[in-house]
N, C-alpha and C positions, 0 to 999 in steps of 0.2 A: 871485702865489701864495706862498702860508707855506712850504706844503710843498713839499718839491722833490721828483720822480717817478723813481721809483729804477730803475735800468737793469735788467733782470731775465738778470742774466748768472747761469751756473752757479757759485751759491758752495761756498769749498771745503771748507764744512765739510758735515756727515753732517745733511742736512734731517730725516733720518727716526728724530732723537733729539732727546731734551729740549734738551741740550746746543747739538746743533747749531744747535735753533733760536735759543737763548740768545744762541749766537753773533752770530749772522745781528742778532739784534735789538738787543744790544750796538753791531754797528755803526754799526748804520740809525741809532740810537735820537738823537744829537746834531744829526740837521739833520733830524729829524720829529717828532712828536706835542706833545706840552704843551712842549716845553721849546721849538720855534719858537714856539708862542703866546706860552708866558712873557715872550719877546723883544719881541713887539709890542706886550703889554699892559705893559712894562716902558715903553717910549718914546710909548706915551699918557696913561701913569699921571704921568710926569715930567710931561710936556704939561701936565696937569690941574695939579698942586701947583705950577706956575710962572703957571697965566693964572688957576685958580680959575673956569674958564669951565662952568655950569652943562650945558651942553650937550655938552662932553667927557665927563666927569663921566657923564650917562647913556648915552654911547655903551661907555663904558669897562664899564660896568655891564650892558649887555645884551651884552657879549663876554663878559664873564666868567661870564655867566648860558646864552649859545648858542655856546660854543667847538666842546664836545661833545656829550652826548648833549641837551643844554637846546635842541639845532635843531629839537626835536621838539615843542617848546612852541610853542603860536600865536602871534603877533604880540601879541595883544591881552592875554595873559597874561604875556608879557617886559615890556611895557610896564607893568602893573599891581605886578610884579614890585620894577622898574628902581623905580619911584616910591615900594614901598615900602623898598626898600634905601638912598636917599637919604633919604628920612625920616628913618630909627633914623639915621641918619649910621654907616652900616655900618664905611668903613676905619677911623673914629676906634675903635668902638665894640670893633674888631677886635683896635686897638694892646694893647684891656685883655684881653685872652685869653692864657693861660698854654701854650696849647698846638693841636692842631688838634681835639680835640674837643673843646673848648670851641668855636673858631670855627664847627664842622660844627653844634654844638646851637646856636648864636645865626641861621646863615642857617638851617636851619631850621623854627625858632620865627617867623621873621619871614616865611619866604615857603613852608613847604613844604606847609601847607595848601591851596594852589591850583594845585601843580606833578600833571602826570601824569608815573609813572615819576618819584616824588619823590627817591628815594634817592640817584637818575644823577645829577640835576640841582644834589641839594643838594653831592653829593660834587662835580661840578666846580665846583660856583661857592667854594666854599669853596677847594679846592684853588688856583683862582686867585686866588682874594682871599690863602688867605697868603703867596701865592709875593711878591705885589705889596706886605704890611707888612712881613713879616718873617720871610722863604724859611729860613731857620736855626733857627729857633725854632718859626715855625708850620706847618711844612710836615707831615705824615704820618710818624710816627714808630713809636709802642708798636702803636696795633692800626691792620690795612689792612679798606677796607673794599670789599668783593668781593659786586658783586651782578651779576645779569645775566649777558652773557658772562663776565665774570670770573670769576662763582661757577663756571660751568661748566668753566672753563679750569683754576683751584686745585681741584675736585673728581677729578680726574684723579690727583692726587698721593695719592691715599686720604684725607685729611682731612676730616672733616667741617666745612662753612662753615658758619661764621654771621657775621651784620651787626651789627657789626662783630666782629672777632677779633684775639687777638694774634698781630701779624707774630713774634712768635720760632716760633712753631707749623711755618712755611715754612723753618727758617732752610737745612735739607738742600737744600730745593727752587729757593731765591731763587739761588743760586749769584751771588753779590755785586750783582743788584740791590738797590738803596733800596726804600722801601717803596710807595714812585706808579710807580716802574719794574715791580712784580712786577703790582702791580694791571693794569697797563698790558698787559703782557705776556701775561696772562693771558685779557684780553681780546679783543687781537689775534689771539691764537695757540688762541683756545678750539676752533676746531675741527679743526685740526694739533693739538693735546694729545689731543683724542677719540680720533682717527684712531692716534696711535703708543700711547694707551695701549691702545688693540684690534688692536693689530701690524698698523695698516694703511699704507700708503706714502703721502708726504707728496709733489708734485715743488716744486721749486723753483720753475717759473713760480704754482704755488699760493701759495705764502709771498711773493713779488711783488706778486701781482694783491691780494693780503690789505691789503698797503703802500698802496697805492696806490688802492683801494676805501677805504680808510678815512680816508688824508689828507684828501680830500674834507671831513671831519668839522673838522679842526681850521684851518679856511683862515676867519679871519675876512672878516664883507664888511664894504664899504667904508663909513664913516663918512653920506653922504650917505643912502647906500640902507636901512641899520639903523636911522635917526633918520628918516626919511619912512615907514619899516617901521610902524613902532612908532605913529606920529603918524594913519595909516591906520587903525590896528588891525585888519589884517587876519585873516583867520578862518584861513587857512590860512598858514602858516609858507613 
């Protein structure tokens, strides 16, 4: 497993504030969600640029396509996917992006047309593709993009969303997250933000079980089974 499965002790900060949760997720946040993936897609991606093995290469590509919400996608649509993102020669095509909406509108254009729930899929795959060319430059800067639980979780702070927006909008709210951390956060925590903006009580084994229901999500499978996945085309994911 990616994710490691968090002890669900009383923590000591105030669960039943924004703050607290911040807290809480602040901690967690280094050894869970995209930044363990970052990690594994980081040590396949090397893999790939050292053997040039075509077959890495598309495994690397349906992780970065089913990290997160893209689990939701059939088999047979990752695979149609993966073949077209190898085509355009995507990381090359990436390196020439000035920014991450540039990269958001190129994977887009190239597979969002066949994605259900395209907005999820296209924002993770993008988000791991620039972590993997070039995390400083392309990674989610000026505007965050907040759909799904997200939107639901940044709607709590009175702001009206839209896809995309600029992150200076949050900046009261973001309390020194980055801008994939607020996204993230938001997500996770969309219905603990419901609950404290309606003054209702959060417990702690809640904000656990949230951790822990959701790592599930970001736990790539293994190499053998994603690439027989995919070769199947199976109908159900």
């Amino acid at each position: 497993m990616i994710a490691k499965k968090l002890n669900p002790q009383l923590p000591p900060a105030n669960v039943n504030s924004v703050q607290g949760l911040l807290n809480i997720y602040k901690a967690a946040i280094p050894y869970w969600g995209f930044y363990e993936v970052f990690k594994e897609l980081d040590k396949i991606y090397a893999n790939y640029l050292f053997t040039k093995d075509p077959a890495i290469l598309r495994y690397l590509l349906a992780l970065c396509l089913r990290s997160r919400h893209g689990r939701r996608q059939t088999w047979a649509v990752t695979d149609d996917c993966v073949t077209i993102l190898v085509n355009v020669n995507i990381f090359v095509q990436a390196q020439q992006c000035k920014n991450f909406e540039d990269l958001y509108r190129l994977v887009s254009s190239s597979i969002g047309k066949y994605l259900k729930n395209a907005p999820l899929t296209i924002y993770d795959t993008a988000l791991n593709i620039s972590y993997l060319v070039d995390g400083q430059r392309l990674c989610p800067k000026n505007l965050v993009y907040l759909s799904a639980g997200a939107k639901k979780g940044a709607q709590t702070f009175g702001i009206k969303v839209q896809y995309p927006m600029p992150f200076s909008a949050f900046n009261a709210h973001s309390m020194g997250l980055k801008n994939m951390e607020f996204e993230d956060f938001c997500c996770v925590f969309h219905s603990e933000l419901l609950k404290i903006s309606k003054g209702q009580s959060v417990t702690p084994q809640e904000i656990y079980d949230e951790f822990n229901s959701k790592a599930r999500v970001y736990i790539p499978q293994s190499r053998s089974h994603v690439l027989m996945s995919m070769k199947q085309r199976k109908s159900v994911p």
